[in-house]
C-alpha positions as a printed NumPy array, in Angstrom:
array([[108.706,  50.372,  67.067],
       [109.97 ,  49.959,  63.875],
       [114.035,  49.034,  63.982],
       [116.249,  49.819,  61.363],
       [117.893,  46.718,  59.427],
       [120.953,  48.201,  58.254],
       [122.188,  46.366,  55.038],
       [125.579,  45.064,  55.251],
       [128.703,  47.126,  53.839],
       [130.624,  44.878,  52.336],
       [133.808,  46.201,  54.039],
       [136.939,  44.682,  52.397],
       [140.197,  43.349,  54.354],
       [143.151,  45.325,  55.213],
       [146.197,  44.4  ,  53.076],
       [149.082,  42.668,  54.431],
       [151.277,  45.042,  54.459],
       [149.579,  48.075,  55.671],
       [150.942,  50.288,  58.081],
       [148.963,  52.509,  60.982],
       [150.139,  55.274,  59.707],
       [151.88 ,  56.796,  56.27 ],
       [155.211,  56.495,  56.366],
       [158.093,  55.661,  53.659],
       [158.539,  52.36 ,  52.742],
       [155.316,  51.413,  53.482],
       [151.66 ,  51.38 ,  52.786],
       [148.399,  53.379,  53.753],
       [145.428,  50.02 ,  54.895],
       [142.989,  49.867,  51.992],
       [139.454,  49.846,  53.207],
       [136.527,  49.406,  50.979],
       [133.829,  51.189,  53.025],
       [133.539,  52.62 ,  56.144],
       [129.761,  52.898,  57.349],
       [128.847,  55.735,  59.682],
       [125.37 ,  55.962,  61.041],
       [123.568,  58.922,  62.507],
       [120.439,  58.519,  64.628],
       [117.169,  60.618,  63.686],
       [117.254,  63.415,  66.078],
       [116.447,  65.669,  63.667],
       [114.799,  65.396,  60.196],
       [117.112,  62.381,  57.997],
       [117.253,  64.608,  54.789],
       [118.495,  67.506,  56.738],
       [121.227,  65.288,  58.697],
       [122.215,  63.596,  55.22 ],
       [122.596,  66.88 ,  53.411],
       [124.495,  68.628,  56.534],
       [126.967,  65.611,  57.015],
       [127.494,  65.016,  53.718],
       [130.713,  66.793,  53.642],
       [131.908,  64.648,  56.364],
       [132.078,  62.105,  53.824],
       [135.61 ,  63.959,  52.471],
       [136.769,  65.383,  55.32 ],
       [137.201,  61.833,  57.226],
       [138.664,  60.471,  54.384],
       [141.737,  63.3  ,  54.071],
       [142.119,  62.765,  57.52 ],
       [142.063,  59.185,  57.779],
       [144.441,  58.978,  55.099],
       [147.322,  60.935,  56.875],
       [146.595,  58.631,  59.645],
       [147.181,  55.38 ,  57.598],
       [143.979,  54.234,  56.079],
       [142.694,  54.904,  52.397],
       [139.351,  55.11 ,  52.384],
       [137.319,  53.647,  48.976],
       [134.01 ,  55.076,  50.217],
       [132.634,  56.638,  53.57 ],
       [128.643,  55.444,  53.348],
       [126.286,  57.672,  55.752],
       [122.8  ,  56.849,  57.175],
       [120.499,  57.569,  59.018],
       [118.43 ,  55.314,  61.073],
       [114.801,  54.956,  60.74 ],
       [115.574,  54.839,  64.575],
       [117.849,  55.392,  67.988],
       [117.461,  51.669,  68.161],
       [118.248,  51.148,  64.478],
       [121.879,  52.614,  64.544],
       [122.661,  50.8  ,  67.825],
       [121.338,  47.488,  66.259],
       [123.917,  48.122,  63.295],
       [126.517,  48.561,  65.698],
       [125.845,  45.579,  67.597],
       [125.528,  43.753,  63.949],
       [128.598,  45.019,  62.81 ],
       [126.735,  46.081,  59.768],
       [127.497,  50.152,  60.904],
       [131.651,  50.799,  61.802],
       [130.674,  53.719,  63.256],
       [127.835,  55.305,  64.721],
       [127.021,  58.836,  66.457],
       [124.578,  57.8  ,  68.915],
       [123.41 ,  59.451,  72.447],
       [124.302,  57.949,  75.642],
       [121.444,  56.432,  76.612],
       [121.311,  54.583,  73.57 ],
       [125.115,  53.858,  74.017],
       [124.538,  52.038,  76.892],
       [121.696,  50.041,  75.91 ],
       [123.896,  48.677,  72.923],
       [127.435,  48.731,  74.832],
       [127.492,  44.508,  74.576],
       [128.262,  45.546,  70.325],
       [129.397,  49.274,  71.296],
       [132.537,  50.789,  72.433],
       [132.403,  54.539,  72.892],
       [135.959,  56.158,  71.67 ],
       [134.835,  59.405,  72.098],
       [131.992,  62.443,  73.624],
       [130.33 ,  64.894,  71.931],
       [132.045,  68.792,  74.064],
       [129.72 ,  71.638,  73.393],
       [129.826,  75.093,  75.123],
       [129.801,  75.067,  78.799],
       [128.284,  77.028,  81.375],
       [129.11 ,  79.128,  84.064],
       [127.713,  76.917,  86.071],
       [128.126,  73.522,  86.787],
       [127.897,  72.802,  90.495],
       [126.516,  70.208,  92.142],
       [125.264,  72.033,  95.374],
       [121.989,  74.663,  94.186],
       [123.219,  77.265,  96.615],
       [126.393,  78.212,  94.274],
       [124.465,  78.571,  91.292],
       [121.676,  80.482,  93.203],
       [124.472,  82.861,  94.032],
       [126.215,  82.902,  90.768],
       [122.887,  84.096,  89.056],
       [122.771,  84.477,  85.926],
       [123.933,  81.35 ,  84.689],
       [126.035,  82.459,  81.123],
       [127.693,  80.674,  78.504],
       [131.736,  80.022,  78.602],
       [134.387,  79.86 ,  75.546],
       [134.887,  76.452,  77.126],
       [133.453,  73.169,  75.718],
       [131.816,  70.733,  78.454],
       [131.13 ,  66.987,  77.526],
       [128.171,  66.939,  79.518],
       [125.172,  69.12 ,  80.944],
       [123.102,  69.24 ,  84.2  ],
       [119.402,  68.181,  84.877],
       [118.134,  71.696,  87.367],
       [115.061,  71.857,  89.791],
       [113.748,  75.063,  89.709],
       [111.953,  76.414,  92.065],
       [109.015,  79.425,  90.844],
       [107.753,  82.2  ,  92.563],
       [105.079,  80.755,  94.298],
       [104.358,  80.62 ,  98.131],
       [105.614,  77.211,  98.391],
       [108.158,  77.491,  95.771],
       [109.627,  80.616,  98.158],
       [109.192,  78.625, 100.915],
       [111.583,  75.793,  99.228],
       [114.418,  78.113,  98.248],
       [114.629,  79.766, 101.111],
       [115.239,  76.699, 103.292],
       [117.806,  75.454, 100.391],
       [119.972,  79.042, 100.731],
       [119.824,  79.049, 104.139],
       [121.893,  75.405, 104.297],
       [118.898,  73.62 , 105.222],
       [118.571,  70.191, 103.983],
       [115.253,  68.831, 101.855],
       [113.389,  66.074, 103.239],
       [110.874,  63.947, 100.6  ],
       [108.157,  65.681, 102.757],
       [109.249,  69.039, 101.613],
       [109.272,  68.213,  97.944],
       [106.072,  66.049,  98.41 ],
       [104.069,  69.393,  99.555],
       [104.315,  71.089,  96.185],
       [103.184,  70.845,  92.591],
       [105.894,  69.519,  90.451],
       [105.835,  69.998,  86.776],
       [107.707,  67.186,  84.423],
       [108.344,  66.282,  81.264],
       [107.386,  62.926,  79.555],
       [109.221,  59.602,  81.089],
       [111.804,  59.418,  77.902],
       [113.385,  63.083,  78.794],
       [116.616,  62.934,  80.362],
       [116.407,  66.016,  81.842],
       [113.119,  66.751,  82.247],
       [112.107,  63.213,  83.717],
       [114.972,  60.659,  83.691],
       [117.882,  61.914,  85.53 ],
       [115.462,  64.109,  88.211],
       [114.015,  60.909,  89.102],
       [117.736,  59.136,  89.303],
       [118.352,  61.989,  91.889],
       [115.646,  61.54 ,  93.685],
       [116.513,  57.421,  94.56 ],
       [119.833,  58.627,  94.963],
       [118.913,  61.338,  97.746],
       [115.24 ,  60.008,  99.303],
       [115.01 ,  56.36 ,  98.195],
       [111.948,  57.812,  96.258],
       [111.324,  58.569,  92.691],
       [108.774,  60.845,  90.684],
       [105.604,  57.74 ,  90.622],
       [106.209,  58.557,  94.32 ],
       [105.242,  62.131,  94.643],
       [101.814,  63.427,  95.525],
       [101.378,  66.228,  92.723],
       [102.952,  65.608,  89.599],
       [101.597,  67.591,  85.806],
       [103.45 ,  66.417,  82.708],
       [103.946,  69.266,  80.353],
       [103.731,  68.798,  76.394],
       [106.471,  71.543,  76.537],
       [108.842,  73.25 ,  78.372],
       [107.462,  76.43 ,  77.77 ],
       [103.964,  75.482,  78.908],
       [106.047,  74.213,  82.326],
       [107.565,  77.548,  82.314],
       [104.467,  78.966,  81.797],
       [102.742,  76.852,  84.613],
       [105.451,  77.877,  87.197],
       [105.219,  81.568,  85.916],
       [101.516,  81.533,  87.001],
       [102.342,  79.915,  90.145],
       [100.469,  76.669,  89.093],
       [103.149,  74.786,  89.699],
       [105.717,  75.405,  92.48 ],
       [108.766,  73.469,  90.824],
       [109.926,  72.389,  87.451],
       [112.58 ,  69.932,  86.201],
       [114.674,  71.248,  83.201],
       [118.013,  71.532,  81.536],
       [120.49 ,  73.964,  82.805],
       [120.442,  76.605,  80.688],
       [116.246,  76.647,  80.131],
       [116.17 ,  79.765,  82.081],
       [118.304,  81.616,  79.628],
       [116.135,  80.29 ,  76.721],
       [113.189,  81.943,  79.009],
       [114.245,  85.089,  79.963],
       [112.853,  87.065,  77.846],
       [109.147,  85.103,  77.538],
       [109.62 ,  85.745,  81.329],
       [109.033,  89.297,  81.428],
       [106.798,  89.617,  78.24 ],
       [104.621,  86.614,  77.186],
       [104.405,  85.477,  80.46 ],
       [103.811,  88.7  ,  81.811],
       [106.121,  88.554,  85.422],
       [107.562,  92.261,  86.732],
       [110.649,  90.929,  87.937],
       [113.214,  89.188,  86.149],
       [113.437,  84.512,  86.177],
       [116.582,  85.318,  88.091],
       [115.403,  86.968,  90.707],
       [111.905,  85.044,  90.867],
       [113.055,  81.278,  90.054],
       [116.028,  79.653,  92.158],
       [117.469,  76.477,  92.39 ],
       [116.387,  73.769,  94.601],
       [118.427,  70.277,  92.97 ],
       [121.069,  69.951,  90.336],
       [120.938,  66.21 ,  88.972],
       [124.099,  64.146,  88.478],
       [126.345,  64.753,  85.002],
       [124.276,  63.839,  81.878],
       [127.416,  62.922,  79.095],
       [126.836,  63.936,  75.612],
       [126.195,  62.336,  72.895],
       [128.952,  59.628,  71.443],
       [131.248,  58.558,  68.608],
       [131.231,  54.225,  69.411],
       [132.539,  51.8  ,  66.914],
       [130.936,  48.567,  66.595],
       [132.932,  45.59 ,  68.51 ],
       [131.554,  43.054,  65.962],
       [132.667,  45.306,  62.686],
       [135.454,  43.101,  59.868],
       [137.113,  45.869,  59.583],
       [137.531,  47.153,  63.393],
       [140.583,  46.83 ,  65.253],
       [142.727,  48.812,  67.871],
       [145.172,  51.161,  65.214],
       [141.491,  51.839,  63.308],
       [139.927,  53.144,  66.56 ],
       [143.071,  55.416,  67.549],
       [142.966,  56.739,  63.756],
       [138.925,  57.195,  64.031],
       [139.354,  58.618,  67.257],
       [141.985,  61.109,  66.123],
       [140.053,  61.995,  62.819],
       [136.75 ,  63.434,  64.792],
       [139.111,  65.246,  67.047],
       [140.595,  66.846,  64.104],
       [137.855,  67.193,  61.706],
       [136.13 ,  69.238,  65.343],
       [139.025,  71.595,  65.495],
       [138.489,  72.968,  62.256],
       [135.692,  75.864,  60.613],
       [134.77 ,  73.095,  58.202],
       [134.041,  70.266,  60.595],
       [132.629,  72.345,  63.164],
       [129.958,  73.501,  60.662],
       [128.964,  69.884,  59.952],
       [128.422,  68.253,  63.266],
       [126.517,  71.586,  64.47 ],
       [123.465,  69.337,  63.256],
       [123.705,  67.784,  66.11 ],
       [124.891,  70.701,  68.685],
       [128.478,  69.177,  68.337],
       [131.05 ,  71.804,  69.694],
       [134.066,  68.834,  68.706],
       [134.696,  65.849,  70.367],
       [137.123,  64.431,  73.279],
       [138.104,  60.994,  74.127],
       [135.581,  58.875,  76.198],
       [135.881,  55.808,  78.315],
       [132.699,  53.786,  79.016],
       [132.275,  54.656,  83.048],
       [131.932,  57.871,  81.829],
       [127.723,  56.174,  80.911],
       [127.832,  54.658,  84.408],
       [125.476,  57.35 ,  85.467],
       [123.119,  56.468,  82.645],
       [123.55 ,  53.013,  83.11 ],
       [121.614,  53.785,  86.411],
       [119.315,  55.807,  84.542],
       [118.496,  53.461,  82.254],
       [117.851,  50.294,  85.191],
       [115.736,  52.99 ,  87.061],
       [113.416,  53.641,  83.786],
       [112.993,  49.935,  83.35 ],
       [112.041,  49.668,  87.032],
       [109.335,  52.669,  86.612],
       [107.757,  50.564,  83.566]])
């Protein structure tokens, strides 16, 4: 793969008698250029023309937090790996990079803050709650991370499995070796990553283990699949089921309703957003510009404006992060290089 070489900013010094914030009798920190990157999770043009308002808005609120800003420079990588190699270089200040790509990059990375967007209604870790909590709706609240689900269809065996799960009964590996599962490709979080984390965690077994495994191109097709009773169980992200309702009944041609045919069987540990990190290796970084980058997402995600800008990446606004909150995809991460 291809890594993106990100040129370096040419970030000027702070001047001696800058302040960390505006006050009278003294002076706002001059900085030259402050380089955010944005990893290509969607197409780069798109991302550069959505964010480019960003450009303003951090520098208004930067400046009532102590730091005049000459320019605000945005990229986008060529790749994840790109933006977390600028961080590490100290050639990107600031970069809005997922978590698994936070941790792979932490030794150059410091997360300041996570990604909130809307929450569920649930967000248990025992099956049996959400089973009887059915259906799962969206909240007013923002959540800074999501769940990983196994869902079990309306086959024989997939019946058989959520019955045994609402009645208290504990899964053994032999239970979830019996049926078909269908996953998604080894780089998903959710539909591969984290369901094989919770499967170490709870068997000492992981997905290479199982007996019947199909990779889907798609969700829907795994939707499909476990519609048809071709599979028995699917791994997905919480709220797939409310994407699917409707296909449910129509294109995939079921009588009853996904919430009264599908149930679940697993819910896989917290998966954190994505992240605002600063680079540890950046001229320009220090502790007062953190706290004032830090505060300027917050802001800029409490208002119309900045909400409509970082919806290109499902931002709902931000909250402050501390790096355990990646320990789980730390593990995530060691487990994928052992599966390799």
């Amino acid at each position: 793969m291809l890594l993106f070489v990100l040129a370096a900013c040419g970030n000027g010094e702070s001047t001696n008698n800058a302040g960390n914030a505006t006050k009278e009798g003294t002076s706002n920190k001059e900085i030259k250029k402050l380089s955010v990157g944005f990893v290509p999770s969607r197409d780069p043009a798109e991302i550069v023309t959505a964010t480019e308002p960003l450009k303003a808005l951090l520098t208004k609120e930067l400046a009532g937090l102590g730091y005049d800003v000459g320019e605000v420079d945005i990229m986008v990588g060529t790749s994840y790996e790109g933006v977390g190699e600028g961080l590490s270089a100290g050639t990107v200040d600031v970069g809005l990079i997922p978590g698994g790509t936070y941790v792979l990059y932490d030794d150059g990375a410091e997360v300041i803050l996570t990604a909130t967007r809307a929450g569920l209604s649930n967000d248990s870790d025992n099956p049996v709650d959400w089973n009887k909590n059915e259906p799962t709706e969206a909240t007013t609240n923002q959540a800074t991370s999501y769940r990983a689900i196994l869902v079990a269809g309306p086959s024989e065996k997939g019946k058989a499995l959520a019955a045994k799960v609402n009645n208290g009964e504990a899964l053994t590996f032999e239970d979830l070796d019996n049926v078909s599962w269908n996953v998604m490709s080894s780089s998903s979080p959710a539909g591969y990553i984290y369901p094989a984390l919770w499967l170490k965690e709870n068997f000492g077994k992981t997905i290479t283990d199982l007996s019947k495994v199909v990779q889907a191109d798609s969700y829907a097709s795994a939707f499909a699949r476990l519609a048809a009773g071709q599979t028995d169980v699917l791994v997905t992200y919480a709220d797939a089921r409310r994407d699917y309702e409707a296909t449910w009944t129509t294109e995939f041609d079921r009588k009853a309703s996904i919430w009264d045919e599908t149930d679940l069987i697993g819910v896989m540990p917290a998966i954190y957003n994505d992240t605002v990190s600063v680079s540890k290796n950046s001229e320009i970084m220090d502790e007062s510009l953190k706290a004032a980058l830090q505060q300027a997402f917050i802001n800029i995600g409490n208002t119309d404006e900045g909400k409509e800008v970082i919806a290109i990446y499902s931002h709902g606004g931000y909250q402050e992060a501390k790096d355990t909150d990646y320990d789980n995809e730390r593990k995530a991460q060691e487990l994928v290089q052992q599966l390799k």
